[in-house]
N, C-alpha and C positions, 0 to 999 in steps of 0.2 A: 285354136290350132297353133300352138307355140315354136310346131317347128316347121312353120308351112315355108316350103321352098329351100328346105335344110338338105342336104346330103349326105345321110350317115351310111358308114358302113360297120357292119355287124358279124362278127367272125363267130363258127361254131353255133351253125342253125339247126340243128337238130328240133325236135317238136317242144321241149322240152323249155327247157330257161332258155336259149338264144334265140327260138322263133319267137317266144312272151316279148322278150326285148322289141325283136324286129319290129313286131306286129305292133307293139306298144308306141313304138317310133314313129312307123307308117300312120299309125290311126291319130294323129298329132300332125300329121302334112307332110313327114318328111319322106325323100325320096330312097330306098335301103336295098343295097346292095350287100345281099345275104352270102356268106363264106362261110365254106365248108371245105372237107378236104373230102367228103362223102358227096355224090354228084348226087343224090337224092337229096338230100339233105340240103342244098344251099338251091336245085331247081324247086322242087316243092316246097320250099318256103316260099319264094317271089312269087311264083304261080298263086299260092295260097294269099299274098299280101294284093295280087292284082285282081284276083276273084272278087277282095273287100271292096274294091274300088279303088287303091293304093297303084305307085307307080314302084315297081320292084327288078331288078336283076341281079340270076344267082350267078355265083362263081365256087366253079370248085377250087382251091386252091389250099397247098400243106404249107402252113404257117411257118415252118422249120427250116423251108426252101426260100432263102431273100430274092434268088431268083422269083421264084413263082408269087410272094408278095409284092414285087416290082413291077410283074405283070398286071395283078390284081388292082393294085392302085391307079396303073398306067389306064386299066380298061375302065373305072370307075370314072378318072379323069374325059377319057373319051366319050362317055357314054353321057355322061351328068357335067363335066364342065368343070367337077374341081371334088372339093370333101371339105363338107362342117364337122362331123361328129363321127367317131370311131368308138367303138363297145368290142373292147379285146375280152371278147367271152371266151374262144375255144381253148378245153383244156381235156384232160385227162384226169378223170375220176379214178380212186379206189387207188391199192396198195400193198403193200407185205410190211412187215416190222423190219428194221433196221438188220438183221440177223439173218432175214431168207431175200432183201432184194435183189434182184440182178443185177447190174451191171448195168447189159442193154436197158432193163426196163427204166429203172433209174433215171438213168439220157434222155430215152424219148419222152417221159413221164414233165421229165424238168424242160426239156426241147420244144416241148406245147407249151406248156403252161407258163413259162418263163422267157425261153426265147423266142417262143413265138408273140408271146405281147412286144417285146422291144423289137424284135421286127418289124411289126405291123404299126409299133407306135415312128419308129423311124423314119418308116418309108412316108406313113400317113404325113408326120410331121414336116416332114420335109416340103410336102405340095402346100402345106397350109400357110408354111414359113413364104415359098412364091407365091401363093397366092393374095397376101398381105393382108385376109380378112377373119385374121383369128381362127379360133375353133374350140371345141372340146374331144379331150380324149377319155374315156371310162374305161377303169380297168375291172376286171370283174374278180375278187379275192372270194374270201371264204372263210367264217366262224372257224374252220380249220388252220386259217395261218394266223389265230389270234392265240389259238390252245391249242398244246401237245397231244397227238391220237397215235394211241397205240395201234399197231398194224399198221399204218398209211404215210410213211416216212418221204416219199416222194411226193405225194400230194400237199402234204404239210409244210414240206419246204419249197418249195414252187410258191404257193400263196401266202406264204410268209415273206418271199423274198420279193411279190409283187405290189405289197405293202410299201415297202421302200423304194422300188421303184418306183409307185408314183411319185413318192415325197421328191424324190432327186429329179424325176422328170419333170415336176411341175417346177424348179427350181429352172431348169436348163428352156424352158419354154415359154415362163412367165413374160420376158419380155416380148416377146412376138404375139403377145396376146391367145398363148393356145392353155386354155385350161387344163391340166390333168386332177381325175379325183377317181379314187377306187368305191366300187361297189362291192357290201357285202351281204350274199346270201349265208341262207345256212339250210339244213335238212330241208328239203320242201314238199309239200301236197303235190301228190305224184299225177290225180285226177285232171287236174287243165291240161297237160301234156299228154295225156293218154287219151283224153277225147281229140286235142288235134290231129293228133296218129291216126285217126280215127277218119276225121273231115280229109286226111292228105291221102288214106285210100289204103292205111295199114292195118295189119289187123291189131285190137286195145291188146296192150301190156300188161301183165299179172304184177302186179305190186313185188315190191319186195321186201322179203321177210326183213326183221330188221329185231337185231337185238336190245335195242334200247327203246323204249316209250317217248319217241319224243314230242309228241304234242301235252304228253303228261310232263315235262320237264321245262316247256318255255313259260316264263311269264304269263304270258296273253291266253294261253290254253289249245292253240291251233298251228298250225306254219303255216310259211304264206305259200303264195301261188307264184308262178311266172308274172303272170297282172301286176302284184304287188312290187316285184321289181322294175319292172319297164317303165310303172310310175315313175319312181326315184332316177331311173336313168333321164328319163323325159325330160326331170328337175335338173340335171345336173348338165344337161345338153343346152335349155334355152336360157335365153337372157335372165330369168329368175335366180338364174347361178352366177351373172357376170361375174362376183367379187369371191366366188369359192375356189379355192385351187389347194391343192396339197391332199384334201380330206380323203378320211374314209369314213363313209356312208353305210350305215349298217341297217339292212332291212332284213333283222333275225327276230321278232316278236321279244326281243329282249333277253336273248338266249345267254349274250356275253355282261351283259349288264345285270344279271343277277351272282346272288352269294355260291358259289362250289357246290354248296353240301344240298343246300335248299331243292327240294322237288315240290314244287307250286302246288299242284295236284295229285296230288298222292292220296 
């Protein structure tokens, strides 16, 4: 149990990558206060982490409002006593090419993904700095802010620009002893997410179509799962990590570390 008696919090629990997180967390001892800005989505995760046997509370809360994350942390503090570990998941998927974005979407797109992690790392920060007993922060990036994608202009730079923001934030934190390191996904196996939708009492999600082959394109031959990252977060939360800060953590089957042109399996 690496994180028995830890206190994480987990922003953007949907069934999918931020409940694997959670759950990932919980089933390691630690206590996870699941955020959402979707009141389903941050309740039915906690319910689901205290079904396992796990100790969980959700909070709905929009990451974009420092209000509403000042509350989040405030109730986290009142409930649990303080906060070891934060996983700035929640974000905004998908996109337009630089030519048709809007404006508005643009904003809210970069407002999640972006200012909602310094937000959430701010406030977090902040109790960890009174609390004098360290912590770690996980930011959660994407094979997307490593390489240019056509159509997804708002996505791509949000996790590009979260990239550096850990490097700067683990710079501004390091001496208070609070870690920061990003985590990167990439494409993922859509099936462990669609069967928790499932367990949480919704009805399974039809896949989606997808113009590229990408279990034919990574290295390893498969993607991972939600499971696959909540390991890596797990790493990067307990003392197995003390001496890591800055990094980013890539859990893509190898997606960025291979040659451009190369299709593994073809």
């Amino acid at each position: 149990m690496k994180l028995r008696d830890k206190i994480a919090i987990v922003t953007g629990t949907s069934p999918n990558i931020g409940a694997g997180l959670a759950g990932g967390l919980a089933a390691e001892g630690a206590r996870v206060v699941c955020v959402d800005v979707v009141d389903d989505n941050a309740r039915q995760c906690a319910e689901w982490i205290r079904g396992t046997g796990g100790d969980a509370l959700g909070i709905t809360c929009d990451v974009t409002d420092e209000a509403q994350v000042e509350r989040m942390v405030a109730r986290t503090r009142e409930r649990y006593g303080g906060v070891d570990v934060l996983v700035a998941n929640a974000g905004i998927l998908g996109g337009l090419s630089v030519l048709e974005m809007p404006l508005e979407r643009w904003s809210r797109q970069l407002g999640v993904n972006l200012t909602g992690t310094f937000l959430c790392t701010k406030h977090v920060a902040r109790l960890m700095v009174e609390q004098k007993r360290g912590g770690s922060i996980i930011v959660i990036a994407s094979t997307a802010a490593h390489q240019g994608q056509a159509g997804n202009i708002g996505y791509c730079t949000s996790k590009g620009g979260l990239l550096n923001f850990t490097r700067a934030a683990a710079m501004d934190l390091a001496g208070h002893g609070i870690r920061v390191n990003s985590l990167t996904p990439t494409a993922t196996d859509a099936g462990e997410g669609h069967d928790r939708a499932v367990a949480w009492g919704r009805p399974r999600g039809e896949g989606r179509s997808r113009l590229l082959d990408f279990p034919r394109m990574v290295p390893m031959g498969r993607l991972p799962s939600p499971r696959h990252y909540a390991r890596a977060a797990v790493f990067l939360a307990s003392d197995d990590a003390e001496m890591i800060t800055g990094l980013d953590l890539r859990v893509d089957a190898g997606a960025i570390a291979k040659y451009w042109p190369w299709i593994p399996h073809a």
